[in-house]
C-alpha positions in Angstrom: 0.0 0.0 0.0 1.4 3.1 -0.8 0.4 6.3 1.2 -0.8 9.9 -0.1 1.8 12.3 -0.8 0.1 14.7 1.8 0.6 12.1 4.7 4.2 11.5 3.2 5.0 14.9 3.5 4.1 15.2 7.0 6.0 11.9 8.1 9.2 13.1 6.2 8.7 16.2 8.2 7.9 14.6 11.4 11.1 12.4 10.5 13.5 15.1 10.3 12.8 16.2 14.0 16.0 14.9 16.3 14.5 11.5 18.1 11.8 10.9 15.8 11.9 7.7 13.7 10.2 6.4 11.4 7.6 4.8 13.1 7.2 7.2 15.6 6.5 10.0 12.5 3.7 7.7 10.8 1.8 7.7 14.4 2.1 11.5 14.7 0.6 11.5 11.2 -2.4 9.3 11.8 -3.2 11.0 14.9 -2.6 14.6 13.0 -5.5 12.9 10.5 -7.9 12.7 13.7 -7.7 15.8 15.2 -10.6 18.6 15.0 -9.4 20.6 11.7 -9.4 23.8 14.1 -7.0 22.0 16.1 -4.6 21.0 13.0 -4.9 24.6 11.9 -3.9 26.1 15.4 -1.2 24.0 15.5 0.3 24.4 11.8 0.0 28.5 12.6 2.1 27.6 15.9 4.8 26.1 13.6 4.7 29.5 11.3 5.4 31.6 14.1 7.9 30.0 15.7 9.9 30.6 12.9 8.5 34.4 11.8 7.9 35.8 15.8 10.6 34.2 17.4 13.4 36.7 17.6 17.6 36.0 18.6 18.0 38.9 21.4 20.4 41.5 20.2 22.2 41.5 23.7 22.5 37.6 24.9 21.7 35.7 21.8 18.6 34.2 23.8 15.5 33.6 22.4 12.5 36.2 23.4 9.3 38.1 21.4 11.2 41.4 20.8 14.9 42.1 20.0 15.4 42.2 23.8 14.6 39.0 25.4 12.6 38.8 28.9 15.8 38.3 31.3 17.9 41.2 29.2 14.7 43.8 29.8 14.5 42.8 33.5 15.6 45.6 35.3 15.5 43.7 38.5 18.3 41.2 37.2 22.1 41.3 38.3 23.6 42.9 35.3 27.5 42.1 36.9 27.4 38.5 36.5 26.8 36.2 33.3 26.1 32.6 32.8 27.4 31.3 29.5 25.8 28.4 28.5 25.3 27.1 25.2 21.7 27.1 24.0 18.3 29.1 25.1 16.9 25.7 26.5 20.4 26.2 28.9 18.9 29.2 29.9 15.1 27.9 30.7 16.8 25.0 32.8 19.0 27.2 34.7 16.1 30.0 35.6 14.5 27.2 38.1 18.1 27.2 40.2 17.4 30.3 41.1 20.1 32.6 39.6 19.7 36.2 39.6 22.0 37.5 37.0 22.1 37.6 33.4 23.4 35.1 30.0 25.2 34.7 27.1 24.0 32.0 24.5 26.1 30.9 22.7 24.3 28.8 20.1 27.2 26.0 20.2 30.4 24.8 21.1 34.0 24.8 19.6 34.6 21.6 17.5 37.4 21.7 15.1 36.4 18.6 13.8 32.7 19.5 12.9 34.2 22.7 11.4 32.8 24.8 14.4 35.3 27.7 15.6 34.9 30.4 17.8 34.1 32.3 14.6 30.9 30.0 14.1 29.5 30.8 17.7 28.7 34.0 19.6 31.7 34.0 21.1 33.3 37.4 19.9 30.1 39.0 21.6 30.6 38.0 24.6 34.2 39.9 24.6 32.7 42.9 23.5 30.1 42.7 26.3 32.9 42.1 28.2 34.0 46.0 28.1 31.3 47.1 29.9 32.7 47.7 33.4 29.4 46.7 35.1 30.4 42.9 34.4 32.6 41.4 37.3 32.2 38.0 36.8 31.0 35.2 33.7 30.3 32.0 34.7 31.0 29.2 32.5 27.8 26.8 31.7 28.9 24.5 29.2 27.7 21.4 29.1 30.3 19.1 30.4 31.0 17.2 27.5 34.9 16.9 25.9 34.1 20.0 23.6 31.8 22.0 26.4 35.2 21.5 28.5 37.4 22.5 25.5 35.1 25.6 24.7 35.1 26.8 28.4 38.8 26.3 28.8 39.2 28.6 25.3 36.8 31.0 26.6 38.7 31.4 29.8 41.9 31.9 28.2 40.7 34.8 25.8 39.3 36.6 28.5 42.4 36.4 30.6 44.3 37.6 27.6 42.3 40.3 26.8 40.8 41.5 30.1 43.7 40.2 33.1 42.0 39.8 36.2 39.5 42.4 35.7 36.8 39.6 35.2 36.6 36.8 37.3 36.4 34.1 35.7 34.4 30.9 37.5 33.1 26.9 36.5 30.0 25.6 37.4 30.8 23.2 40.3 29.6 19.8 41.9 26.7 18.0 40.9 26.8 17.8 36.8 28.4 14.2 36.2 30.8 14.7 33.1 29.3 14.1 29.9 25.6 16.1 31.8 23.4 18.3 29.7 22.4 21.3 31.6 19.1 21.1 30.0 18.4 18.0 31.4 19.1 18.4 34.6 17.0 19.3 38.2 16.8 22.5 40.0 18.3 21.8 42.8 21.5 20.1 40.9 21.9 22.9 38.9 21.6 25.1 42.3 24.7 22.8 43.5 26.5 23.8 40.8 25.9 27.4 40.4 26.4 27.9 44.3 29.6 25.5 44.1 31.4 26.8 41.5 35.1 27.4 41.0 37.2 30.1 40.0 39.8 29.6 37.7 43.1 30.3 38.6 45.8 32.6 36.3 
């Protein structure tokens, strides 16, 4: 048996989504094919505007409604200290450990071997949010993979060169095994690690 075209197209689509096989994309599908039409058509309008209202904040890289996000236009935030982490959903898991101050995003992580430099990141906006001399302190986020390590060890070493000691420069701490995703893990871990991280040293 060979299916419509229109419920081909939506399985390829379904398909290309990260964790979605095959299977899994025929059952979205068929259950897309029972929904209330209203409720299809809701949803397909949610796809369009995630892509045409969704904005890149022109400050942290985050992701918000406007060209400011929600944490940037918070004038109640602690504009001295940033987190750098490495994608908005960083960001989302990290605002239930209670942290007060504000991010950097930067949309990725060095790997040489994928062809991903600093150059391919937003890392050269960080150093130039770097001059303002409200920051006092960045606190690196990466996930704690081989190239979250390798990207917060780079990150560290540019600032030093460029900055001194001006900015201190810490690690999140205990709690995130190596190899963790910050997204996926629970408040009170990522509270551990905020609360227990380390400065670097030189």
């Amino acid at each position: 048996m060979t299916l419509p075209k229109s419920i081909l197209n939506v399985i390829d689509g379904f398909s290309s989504l990260p964790g979605i096989g095959p299977k899994t994309a025929q059952r979205l599908a068929f259950y897309l094919l029972k929904m209330p039409k209203d409720d299809v058509l809701r949803f397909s309008k949610a796809l369009a505007d995630v892509k045409e209202k969704t904005q890149i904040c022109k400050k942290c890289f985050n992701v918000g409604d406007s060209d400011l996000c929600e944490v940037c236009n918070d004038s109640g935030r602690d504009k001295s200290t940033i987190c750098v982490v490495e994608s908005p959903l960083d960001v989302l898991a990290l605002e239930g450990s209670g942290y007060k101050g504000v991010y950097h995003v930067l949309h990725g992580v060095i790997n040489p071997i994928a062809g991903i430099g600093p150059d391919e990141i937003f890392f050269e906006q960080l150093l130039n949010r770097l001059n303002d001399d409200e920051i006092h302190e960045i606190i690196l986020a990466n996930n704690t993979t081989l190239e979250g390590e390798s990207t917060a060890l780079y990150i560290h070493k540019e600032v030093r060169r460029k900055f001194g000691n001006k900015i201190r420069v810490s690690r999140i701490g205990k709690g995130l095994p190596l190899g963790a995703d910050i997204e996926y893990a629970d408040e009170g871990t990522l509270h551990d690690a905020l609360s227990g991280r380390v400065m670097y040293k030189g």
